[in-house]
Every structure is written in structure tokens, then in C-alpha cells.
Biopython code that builds the backbone (N, CA, C, O; Angstrom):
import numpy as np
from Bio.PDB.StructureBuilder import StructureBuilder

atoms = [
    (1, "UNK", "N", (-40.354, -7.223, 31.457)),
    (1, "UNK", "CA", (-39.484, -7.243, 30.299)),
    (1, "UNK", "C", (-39.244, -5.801, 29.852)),
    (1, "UNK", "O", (-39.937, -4.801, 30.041)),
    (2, "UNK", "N", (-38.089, -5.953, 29.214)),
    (2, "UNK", "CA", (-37.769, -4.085, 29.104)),
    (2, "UNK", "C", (-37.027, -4.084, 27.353)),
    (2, "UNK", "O", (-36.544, -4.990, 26.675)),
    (3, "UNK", "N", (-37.220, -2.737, 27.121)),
    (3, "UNK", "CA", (-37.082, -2.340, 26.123)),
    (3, "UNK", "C", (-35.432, -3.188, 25.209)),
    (3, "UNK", "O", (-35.262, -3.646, 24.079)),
    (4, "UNK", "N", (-35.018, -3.119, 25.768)),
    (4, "UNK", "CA", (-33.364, -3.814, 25.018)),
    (4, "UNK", "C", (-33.497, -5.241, 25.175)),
    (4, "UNK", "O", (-32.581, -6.013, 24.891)),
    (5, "UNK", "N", (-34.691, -5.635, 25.650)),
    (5, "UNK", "CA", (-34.667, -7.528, 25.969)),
    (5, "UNK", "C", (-35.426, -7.538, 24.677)),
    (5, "UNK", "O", (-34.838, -8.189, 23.813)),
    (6, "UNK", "N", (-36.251, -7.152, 24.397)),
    (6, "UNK", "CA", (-36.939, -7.227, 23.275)),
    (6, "UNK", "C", (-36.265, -6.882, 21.835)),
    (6, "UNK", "O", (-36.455, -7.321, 20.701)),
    (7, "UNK", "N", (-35.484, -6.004, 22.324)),
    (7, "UNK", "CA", (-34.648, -5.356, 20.678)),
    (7, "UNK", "C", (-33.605, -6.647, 20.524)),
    (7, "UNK", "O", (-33.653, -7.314, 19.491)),
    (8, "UNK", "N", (-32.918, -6.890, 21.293)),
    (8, "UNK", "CA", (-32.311, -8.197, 21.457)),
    (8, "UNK", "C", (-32.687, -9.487, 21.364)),
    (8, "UNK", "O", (-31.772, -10.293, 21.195)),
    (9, "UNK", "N", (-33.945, -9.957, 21.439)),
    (9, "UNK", "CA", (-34.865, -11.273, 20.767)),
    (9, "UNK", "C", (-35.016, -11.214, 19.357)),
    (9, "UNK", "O", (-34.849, -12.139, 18.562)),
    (10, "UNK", "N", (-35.428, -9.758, 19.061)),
    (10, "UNK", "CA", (-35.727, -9.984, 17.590)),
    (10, "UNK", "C", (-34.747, -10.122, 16.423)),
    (10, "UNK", "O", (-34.881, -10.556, 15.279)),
    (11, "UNK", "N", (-33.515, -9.504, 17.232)),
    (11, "UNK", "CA", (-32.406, -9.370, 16.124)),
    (11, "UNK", "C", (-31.535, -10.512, 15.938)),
    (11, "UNK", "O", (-30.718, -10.602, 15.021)),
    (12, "UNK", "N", (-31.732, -11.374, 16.830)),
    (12, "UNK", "CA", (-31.453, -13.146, 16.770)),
    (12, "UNK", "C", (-32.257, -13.824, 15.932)),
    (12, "UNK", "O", (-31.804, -14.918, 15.594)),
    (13, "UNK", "N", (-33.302, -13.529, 15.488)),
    (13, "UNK", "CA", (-34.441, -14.501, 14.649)),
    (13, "UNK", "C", (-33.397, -15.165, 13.321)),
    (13, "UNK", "O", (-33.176, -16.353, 13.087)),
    (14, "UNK", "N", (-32.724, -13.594, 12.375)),
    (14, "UNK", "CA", (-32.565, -14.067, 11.411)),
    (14, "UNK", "C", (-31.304, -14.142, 10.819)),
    (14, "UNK", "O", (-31.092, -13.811, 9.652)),
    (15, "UNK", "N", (-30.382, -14.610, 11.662)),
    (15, "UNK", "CA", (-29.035, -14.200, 11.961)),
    (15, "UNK", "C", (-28.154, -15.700, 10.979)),
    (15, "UNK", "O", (-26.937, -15.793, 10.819)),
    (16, "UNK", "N", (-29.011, -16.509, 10.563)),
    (16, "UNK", "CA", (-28.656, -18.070, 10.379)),
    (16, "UNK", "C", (-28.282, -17.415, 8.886)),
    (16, "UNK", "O", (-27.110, -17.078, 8.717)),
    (17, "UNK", "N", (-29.176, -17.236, 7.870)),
    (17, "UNK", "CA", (-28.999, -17.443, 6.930)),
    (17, "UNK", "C", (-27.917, -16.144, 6.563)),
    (17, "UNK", "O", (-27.375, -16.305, 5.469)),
    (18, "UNK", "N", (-27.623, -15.232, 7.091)),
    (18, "UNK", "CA", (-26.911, -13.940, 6.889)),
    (18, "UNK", "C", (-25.773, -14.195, 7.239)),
    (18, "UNK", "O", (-24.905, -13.334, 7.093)),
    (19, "UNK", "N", (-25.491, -15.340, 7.749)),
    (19, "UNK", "CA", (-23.984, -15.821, 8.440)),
    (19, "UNK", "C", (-23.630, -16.583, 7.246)),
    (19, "UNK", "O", (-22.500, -16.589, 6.758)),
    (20, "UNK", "N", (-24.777, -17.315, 6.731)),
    (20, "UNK", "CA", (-24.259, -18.154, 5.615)),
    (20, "UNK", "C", (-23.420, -17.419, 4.276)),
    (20, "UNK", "O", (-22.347, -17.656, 3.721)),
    (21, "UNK", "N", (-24.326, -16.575, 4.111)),
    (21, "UNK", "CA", (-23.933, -15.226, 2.997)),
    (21, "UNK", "C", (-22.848, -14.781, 3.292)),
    (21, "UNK", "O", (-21.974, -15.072, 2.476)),
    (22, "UNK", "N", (-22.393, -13.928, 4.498)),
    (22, "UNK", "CA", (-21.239, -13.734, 4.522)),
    (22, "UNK", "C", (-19.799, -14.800, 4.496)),
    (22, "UNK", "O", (-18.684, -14.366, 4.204)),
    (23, "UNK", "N", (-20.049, -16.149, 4.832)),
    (23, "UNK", "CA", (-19.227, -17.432, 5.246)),
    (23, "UNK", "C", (-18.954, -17.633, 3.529)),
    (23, "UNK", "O", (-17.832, -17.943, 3.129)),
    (24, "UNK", "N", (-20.145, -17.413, 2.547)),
    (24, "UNK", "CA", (-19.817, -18.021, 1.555)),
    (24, "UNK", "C", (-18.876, -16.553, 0.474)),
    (24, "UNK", "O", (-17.973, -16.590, -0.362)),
    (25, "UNK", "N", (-19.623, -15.535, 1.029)),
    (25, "UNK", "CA", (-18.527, -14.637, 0.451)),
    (25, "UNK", "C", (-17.407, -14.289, 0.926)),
    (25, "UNK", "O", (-16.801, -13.441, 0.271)),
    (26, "UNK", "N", (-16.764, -14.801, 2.185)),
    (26, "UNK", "CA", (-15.210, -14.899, 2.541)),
    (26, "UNK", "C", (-14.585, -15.802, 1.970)),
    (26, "UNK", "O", (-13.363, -15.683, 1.873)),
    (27, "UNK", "N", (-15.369, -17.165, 1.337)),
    (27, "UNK", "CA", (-14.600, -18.311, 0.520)),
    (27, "UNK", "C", (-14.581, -17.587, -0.941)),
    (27, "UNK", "O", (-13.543, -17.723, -1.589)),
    (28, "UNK", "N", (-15.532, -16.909, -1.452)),
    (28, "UNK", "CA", (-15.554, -16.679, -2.939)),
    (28, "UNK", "C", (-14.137, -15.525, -2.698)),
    (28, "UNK", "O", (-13.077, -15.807, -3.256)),
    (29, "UNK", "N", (-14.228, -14.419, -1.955)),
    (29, "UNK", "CA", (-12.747, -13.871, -1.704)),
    (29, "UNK", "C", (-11.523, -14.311, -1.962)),
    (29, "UNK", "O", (-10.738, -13.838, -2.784)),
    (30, "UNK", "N", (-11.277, -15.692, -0.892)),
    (30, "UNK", "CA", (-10.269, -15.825, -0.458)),
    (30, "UNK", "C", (-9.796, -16.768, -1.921)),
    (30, "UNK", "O", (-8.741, -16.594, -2.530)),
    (31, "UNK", "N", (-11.094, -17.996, -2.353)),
    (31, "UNK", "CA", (-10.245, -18.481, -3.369)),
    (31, "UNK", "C", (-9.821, -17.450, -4.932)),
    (31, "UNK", "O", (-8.999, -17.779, -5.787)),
    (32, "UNK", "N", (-10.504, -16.425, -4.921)),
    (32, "UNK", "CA", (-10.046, -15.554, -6.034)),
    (32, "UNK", "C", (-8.580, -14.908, -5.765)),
    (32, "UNK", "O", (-7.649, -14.916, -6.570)),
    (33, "UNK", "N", (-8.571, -14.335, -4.435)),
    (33, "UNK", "CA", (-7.352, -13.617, -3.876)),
    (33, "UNK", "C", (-6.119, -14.440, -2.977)),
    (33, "UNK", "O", (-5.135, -14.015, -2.371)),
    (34, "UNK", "N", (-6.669, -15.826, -3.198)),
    (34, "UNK", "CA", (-5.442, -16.638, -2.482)),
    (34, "UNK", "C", (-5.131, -17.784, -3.206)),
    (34, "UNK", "O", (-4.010, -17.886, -3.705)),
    (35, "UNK", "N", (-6.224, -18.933, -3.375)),
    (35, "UNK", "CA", (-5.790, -20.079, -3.519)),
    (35, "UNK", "C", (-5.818, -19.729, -5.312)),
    (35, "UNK", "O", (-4.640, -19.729, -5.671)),
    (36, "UNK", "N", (-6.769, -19.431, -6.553)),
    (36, "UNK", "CA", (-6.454, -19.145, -7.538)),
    (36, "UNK", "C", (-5.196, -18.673, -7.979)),
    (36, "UNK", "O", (-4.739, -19.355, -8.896)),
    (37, "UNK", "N", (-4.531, -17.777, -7.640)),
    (37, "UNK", "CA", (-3.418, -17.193, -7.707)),
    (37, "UNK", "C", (-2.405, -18.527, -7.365)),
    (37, "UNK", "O", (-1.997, -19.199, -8.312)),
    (38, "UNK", "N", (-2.168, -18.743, -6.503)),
    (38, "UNK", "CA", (-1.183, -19.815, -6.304)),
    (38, "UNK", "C", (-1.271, -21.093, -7.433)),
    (38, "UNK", "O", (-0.194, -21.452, -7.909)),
    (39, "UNK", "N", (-2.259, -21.651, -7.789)),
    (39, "UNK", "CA", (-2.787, -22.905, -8.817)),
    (39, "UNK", "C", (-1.710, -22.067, -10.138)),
    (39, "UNK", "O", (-0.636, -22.534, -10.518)),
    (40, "UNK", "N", (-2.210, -21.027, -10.554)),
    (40, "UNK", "CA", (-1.543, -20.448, -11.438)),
    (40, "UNK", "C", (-0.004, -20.472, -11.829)),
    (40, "UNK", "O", (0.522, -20.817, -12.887)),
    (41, "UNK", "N", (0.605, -19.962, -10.554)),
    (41, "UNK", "CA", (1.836, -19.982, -10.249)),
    (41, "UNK", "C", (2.536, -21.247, -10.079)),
    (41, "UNK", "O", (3.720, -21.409, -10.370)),
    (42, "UNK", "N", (1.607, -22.323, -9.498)),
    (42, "UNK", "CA", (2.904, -23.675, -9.705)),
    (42, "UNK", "C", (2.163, -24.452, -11.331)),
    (42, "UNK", "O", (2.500, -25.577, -11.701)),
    (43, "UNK", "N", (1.347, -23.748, -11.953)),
    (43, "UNK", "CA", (0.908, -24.466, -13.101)),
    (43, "UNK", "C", (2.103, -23.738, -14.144)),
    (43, "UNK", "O", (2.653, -24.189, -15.148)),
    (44, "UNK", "N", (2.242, -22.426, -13.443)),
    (44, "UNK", "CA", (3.793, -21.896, -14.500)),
    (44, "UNK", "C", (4.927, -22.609, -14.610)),
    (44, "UNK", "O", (5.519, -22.999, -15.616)),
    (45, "UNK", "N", (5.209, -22.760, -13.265)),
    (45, "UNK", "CA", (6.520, -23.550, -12.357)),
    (45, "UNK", "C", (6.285, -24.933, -13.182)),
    (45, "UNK", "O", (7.393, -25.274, -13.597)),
    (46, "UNK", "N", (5.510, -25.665, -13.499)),
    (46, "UNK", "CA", (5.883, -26.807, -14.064)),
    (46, "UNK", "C", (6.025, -26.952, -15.632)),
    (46, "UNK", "O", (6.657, -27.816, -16.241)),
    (47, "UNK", "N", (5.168, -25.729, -16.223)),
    (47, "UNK", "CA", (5.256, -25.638, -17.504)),
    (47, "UNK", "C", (6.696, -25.129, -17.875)),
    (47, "UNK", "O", (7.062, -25.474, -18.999)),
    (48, "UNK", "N", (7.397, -24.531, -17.298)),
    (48, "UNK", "CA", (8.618, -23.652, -16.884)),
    (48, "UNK", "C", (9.493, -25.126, -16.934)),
    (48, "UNK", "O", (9.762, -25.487, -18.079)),
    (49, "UNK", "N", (9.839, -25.777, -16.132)),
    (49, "UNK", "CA", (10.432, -26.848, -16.003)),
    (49, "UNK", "C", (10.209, -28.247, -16.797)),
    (49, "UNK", "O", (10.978, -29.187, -16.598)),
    (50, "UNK", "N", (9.410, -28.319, -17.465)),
    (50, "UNK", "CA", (9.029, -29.132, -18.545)),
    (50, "UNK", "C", (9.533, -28.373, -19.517)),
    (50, "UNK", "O", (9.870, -29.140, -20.419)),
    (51, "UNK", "N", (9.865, -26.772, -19.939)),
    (51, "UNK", "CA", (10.459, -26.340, -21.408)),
    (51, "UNK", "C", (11.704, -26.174, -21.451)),
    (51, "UNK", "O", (12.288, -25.506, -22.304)),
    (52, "UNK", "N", (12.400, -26.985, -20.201)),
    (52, "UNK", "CA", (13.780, -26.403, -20.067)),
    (52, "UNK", "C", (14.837, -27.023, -20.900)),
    (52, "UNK", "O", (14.935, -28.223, -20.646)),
    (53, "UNK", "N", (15.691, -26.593, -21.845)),
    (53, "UNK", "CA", (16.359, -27.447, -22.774)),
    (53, "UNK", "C", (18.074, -27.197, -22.649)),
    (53, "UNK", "O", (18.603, -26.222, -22.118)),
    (54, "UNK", "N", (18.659, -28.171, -23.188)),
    (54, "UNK", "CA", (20.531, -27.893, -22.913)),
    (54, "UNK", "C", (20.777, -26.393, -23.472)),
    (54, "UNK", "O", (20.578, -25.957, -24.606)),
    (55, "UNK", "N", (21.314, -25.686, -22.220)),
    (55, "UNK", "CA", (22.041, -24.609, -22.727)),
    (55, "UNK", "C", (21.485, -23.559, -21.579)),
    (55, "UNK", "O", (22.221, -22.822, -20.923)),
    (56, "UNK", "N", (20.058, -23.628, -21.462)),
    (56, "UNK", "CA", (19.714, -22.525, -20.312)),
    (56, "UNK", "C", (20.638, -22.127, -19.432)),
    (56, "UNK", "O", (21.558, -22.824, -19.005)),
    (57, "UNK", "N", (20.440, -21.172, -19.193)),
    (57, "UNK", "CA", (21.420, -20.683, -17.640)),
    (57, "UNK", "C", (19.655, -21.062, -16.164)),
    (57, "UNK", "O", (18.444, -20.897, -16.309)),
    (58, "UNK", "N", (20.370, -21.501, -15.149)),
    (58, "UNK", "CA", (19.104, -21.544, -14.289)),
    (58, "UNK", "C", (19.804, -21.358, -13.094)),
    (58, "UNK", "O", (20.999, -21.133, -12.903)),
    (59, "UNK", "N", (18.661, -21.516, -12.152)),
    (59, "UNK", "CA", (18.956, -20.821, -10.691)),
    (59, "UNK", "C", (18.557, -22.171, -10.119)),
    (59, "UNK", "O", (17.758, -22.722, -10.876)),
    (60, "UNK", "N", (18.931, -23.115, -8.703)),
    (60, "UNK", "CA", (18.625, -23.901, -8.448)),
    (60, "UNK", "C", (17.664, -23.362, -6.962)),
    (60, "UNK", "O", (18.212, -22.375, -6.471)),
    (61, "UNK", "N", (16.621, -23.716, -6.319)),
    (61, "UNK", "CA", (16.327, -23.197, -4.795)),
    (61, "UNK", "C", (17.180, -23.179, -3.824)),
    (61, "UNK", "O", (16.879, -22.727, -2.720)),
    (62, "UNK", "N", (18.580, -23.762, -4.158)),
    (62, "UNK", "CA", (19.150, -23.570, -3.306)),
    (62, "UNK", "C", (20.249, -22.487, -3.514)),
    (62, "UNK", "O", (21.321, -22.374, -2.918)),
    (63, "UNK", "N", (19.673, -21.647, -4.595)),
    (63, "UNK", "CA", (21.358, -20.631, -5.066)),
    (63, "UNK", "C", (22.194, -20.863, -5.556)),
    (63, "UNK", "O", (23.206, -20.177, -5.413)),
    (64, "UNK", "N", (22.147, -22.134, -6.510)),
    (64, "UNK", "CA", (23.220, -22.550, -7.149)),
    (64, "UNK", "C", (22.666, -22.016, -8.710)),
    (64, "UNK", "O", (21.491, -21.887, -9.056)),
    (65, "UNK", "N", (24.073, -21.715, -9.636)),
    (65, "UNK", "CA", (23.679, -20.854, -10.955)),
    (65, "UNK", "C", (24.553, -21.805, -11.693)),
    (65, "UNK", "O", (25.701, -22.087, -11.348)),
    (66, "UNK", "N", (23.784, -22.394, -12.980)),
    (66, "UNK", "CA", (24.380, -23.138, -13.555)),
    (66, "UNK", "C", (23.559, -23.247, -15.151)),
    (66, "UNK", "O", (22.397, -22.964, -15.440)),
    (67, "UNK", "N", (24.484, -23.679, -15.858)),
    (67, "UNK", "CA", (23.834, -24.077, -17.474)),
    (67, "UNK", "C", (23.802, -25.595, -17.573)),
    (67, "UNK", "O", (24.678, -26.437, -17.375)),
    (68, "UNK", "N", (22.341, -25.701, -17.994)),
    (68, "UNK", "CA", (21.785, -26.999, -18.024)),
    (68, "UNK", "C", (22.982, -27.740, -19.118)),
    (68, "UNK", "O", (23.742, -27.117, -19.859)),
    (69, "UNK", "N", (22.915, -28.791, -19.012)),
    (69, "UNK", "CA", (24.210, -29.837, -19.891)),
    (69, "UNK", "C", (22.730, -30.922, -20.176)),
    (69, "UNK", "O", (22.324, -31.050, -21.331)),
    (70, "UNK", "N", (22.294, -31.369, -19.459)),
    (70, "UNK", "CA", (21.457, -32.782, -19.917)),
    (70, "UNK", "C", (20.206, -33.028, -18.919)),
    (70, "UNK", "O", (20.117, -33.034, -17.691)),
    (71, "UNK", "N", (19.020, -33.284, -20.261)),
    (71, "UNK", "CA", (17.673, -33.013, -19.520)),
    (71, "UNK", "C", (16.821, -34.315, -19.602)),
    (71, "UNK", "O", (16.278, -34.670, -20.648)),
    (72, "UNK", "N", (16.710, -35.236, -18.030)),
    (72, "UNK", "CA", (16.217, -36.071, -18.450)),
    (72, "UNK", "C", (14.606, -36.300, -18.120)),
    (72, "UNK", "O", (14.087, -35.186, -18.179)),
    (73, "UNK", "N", (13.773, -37.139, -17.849)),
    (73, "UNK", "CA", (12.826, -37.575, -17.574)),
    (73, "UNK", "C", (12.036, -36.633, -16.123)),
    (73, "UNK", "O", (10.950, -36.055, -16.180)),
    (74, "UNK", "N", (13.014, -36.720, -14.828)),
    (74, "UNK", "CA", (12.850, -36.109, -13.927)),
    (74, "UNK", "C", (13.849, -35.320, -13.438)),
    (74, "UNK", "O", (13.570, -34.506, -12.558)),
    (75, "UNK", "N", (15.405, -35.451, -14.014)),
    (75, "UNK", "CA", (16.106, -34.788, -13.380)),
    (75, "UNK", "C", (17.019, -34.212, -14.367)),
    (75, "UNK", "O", (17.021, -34.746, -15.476)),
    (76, "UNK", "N", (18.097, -32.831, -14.080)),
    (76, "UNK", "CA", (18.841, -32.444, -14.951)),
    (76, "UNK", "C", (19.747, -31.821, -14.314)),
    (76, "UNK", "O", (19.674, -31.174, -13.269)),
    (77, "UNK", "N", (20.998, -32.142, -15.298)),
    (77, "UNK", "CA", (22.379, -31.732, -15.007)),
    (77, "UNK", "C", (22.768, -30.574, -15.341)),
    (77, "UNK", "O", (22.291, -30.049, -16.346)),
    (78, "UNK", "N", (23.561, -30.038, -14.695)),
    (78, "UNK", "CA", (24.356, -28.740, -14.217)),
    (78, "UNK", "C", (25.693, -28.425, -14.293)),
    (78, "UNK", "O", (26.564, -28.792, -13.505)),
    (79, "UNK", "N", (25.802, -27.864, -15.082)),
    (79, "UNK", "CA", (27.675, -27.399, -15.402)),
    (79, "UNK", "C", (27.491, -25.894, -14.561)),
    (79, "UNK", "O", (27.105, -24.801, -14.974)),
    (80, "UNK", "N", (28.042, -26.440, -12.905)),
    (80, "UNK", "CA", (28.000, -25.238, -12.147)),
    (80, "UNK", "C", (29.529, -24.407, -12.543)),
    (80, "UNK", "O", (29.594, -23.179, -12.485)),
    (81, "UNK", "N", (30.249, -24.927, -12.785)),
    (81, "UNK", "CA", (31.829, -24.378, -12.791)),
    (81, "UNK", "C", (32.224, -24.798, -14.115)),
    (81, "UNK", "O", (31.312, -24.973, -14.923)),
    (82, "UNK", "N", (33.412, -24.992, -14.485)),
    (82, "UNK", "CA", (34.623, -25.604, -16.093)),
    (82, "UNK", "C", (34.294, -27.268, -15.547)),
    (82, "UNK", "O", (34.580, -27.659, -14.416)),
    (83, "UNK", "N", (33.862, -27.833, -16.249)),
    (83, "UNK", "CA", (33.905, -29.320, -15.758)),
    (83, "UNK", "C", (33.231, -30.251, -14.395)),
    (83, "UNK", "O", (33.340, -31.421, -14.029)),
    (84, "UNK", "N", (32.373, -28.843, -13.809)),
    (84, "UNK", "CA", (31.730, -29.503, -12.187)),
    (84, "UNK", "C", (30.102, -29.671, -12.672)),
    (84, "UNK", "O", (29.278, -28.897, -13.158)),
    (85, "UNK", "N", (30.093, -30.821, -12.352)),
    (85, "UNK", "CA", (28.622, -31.396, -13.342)),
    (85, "UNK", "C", (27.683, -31.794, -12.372)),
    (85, "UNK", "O", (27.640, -33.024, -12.361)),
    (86, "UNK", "N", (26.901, -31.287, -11.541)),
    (86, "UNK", "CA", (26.168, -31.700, -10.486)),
    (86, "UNK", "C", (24.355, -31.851, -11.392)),
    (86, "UNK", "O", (23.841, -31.146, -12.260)),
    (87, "UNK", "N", (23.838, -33.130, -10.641)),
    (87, "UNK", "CA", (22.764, -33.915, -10.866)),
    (87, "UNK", "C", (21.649, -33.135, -9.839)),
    (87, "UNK", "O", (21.861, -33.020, -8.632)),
    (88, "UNK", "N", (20.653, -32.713, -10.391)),
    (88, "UNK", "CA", (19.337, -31.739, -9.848)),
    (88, "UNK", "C", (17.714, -32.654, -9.911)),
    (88, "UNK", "O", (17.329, -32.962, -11.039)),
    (89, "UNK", "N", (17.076, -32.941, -9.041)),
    (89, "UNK", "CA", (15.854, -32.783, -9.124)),
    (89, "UNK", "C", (15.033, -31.514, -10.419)),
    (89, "UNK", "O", (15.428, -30.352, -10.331)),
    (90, "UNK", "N", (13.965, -31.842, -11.505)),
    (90, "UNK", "CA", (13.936, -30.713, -11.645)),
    (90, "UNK", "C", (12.634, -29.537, -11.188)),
    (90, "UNK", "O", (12.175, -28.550, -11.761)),
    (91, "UNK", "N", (12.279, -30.335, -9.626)),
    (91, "UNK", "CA", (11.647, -29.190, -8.666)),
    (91, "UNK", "C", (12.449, -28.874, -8.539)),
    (91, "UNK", "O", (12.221, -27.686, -8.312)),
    (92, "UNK", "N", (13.722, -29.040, -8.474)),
    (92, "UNK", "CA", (14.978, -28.177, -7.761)),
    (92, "UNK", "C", (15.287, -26.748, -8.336)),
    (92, "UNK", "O", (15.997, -25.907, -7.786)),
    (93, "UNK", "N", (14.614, -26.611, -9.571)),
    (93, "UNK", "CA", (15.169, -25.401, -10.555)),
    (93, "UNK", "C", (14.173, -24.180, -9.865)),
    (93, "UNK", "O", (13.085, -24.631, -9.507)),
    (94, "UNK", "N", (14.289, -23.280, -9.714)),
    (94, "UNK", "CA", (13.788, -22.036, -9.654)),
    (94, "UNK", "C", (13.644, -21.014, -10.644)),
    (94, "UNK", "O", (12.614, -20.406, -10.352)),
    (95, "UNK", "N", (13.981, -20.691, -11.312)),
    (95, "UNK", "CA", (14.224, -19.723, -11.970)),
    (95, "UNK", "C", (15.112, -19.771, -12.957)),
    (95, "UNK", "O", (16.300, -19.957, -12.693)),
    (96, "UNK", "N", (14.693, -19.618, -14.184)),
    (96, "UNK", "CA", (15.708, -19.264, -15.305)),
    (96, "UNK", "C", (16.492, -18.200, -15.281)),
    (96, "UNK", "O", (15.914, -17.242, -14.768)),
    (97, "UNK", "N", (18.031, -17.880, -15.773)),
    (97, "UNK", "CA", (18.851, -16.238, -16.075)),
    (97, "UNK", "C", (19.208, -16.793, -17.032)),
    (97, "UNK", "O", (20.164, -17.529, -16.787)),
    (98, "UNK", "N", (18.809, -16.804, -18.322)),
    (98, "UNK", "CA", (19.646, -16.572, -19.197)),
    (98, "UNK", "C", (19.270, -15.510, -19.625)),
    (98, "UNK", "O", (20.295, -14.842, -19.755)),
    (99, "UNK", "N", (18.266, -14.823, -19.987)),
    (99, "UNK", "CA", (18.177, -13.348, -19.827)),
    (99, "UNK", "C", (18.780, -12.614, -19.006)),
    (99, "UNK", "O", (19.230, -11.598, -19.535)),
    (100, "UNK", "N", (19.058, -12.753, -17.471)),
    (100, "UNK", "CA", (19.298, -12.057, -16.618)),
    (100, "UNK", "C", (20.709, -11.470, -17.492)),
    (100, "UNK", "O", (20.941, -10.360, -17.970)),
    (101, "UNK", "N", (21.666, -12.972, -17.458)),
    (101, "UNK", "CA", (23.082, -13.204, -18.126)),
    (101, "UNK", "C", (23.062, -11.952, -19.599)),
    (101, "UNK", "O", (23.865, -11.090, -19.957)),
    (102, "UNK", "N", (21.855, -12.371, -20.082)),
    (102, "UNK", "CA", (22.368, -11.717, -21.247)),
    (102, "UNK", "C", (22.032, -10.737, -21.197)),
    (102, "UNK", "O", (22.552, -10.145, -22.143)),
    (103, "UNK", "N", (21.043, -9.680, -20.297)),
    (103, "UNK", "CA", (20.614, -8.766, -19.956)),
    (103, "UNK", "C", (22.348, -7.674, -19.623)),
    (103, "UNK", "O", (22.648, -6.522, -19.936)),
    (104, "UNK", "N", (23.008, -8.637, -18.965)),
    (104, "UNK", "CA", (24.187, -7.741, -18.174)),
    (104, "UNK", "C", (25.105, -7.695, -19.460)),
    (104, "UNK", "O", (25.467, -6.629, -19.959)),
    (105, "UNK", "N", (25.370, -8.646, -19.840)),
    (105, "UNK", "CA", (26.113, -8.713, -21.081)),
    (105, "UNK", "C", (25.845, -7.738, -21.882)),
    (105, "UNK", "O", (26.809, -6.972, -21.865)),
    (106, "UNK", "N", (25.010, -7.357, -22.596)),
    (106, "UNK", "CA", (24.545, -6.065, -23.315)),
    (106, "UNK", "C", (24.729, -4.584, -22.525)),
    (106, "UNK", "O", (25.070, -3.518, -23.036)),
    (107, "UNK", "N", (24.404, -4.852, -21.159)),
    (107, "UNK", "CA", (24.937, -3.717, -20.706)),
    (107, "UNK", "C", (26.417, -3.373, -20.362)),
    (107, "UNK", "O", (26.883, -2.288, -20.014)),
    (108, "UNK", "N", (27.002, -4.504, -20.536)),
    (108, "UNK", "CA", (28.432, -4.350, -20.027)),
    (108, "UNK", "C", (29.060, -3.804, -21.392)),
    (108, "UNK", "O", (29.693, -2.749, -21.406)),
    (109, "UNK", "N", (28.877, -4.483, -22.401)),
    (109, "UNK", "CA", (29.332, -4.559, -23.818)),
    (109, "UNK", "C", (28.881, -2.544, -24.102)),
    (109, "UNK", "O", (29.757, -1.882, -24.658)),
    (110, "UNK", "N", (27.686, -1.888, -23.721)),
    (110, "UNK", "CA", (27.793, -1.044, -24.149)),
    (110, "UNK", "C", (28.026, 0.145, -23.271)),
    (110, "UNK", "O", (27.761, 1.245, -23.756)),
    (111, "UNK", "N", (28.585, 0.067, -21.781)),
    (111, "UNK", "CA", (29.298, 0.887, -21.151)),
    (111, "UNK", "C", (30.462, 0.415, -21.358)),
    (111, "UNK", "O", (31.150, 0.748, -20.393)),
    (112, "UNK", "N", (31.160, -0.275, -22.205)),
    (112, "UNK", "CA", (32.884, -0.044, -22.234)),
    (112, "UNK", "C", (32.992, 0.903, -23.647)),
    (112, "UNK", "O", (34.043, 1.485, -23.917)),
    (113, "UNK", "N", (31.874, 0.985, -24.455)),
    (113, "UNK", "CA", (32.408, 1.876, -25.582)),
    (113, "UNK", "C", (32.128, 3.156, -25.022)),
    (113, "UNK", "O", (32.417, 4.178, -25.644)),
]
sb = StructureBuilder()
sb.init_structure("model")
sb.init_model(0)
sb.init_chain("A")
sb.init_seg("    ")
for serial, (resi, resn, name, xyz) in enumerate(atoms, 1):
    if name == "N":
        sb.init_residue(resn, " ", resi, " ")
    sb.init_atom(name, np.array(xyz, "f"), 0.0, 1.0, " ", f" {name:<3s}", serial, name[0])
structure = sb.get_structure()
């Protein structure tokens, strides 16, 4: 038996429980830096879509920009155009602009003076 057979037996003895330690600190990682973060974000997304009331301007996931007209139970309507009234899921909403809208508006209003 030779010198590296032996350094190599011993360093296997205690390899079980040090795997565990590291296994359990890649989960404490990952749910702080992955799955926490996300819980957050669709707990916004629904609080977001539960406060949505007639008049918002919104963004649909599919790129459609429209002001809410009527908010019901699960779904809400859309005055995409003068009179074009399209019916939405409201997972369908993405994103609010009525800030965005009124964001430009203020800037437009004060580069024409």
C-alpha cells in the first residue's frame, strides 16, 4: 500500500455529512435568490389586477394598449380605439400606463412652451 492510497481512504470517511451542508446551503441560496423573488412578483401581479378600476390606461401581454371601460369578476373590458371594446382575461393585463400616458403628456405640454 502506498502513500496516496492511504491519503485517499481517509478523505472518504467524512464526506456524507459535508455534502449534506453544502446540498442544504445551495437550497437556502437558491430559494432566497430565485424562488422568493418570483412569489413576490406574481403576489404583486395579482394585487395589481385586483386594484384595477374604470379608467386605467393598461397594457395587455399581448401589446395591446387600452383604457379599462368595465371590471368584472374575472374579466375586463377594453376601449382599444373610439368605440372598439374588446373583452380580456384579467391575467391578460400586464402592466399599467397611465402614468406612462401622463408622464408624456406633461412632457409634451411643457416642450411646446
Amino acid at each position: 500500500m502506498n502513500f496516496t492510497s492511504v491519503l485517499l481512504q481517509a478523505a472518504g470517511g467524512g464526506g456524507g455529512s459535508t455534502m449534506l451542508i453544502l446540498m442544504g446551503a445551495m437550497f437556502v441560496v437558491m430559494y432566497f435568490f430565485m424562488i422568493r423573488p418570483q412569489q413576490k412578483r406574481q403576489k404583486d401581479a395579482v394585487k395589481f389586477r385586483d386594484s384595477l378600476k374604470k379608467g386605467d390606461m393598461v397594457v395587455t401581454i399581448g401589446g395591446a394598449h387600452g383604457k379599462v371601460v368595465e371590471v368584472d369578476n374575472d374579466t375586463i373590458t377594453l376601449d382599444i380605439d373610439r368605440g372598439v371594446r374588446v373583452k380580456f382575461e384579467k391575467s391578460a393585463i400586464s402592466q399599467e400606463s397611465s402614468k406612462k400616458y401622463a408622464q408624456a403628456a406633461t412632457t409634451e405640454v411643457a416642450e411646446t412652451k
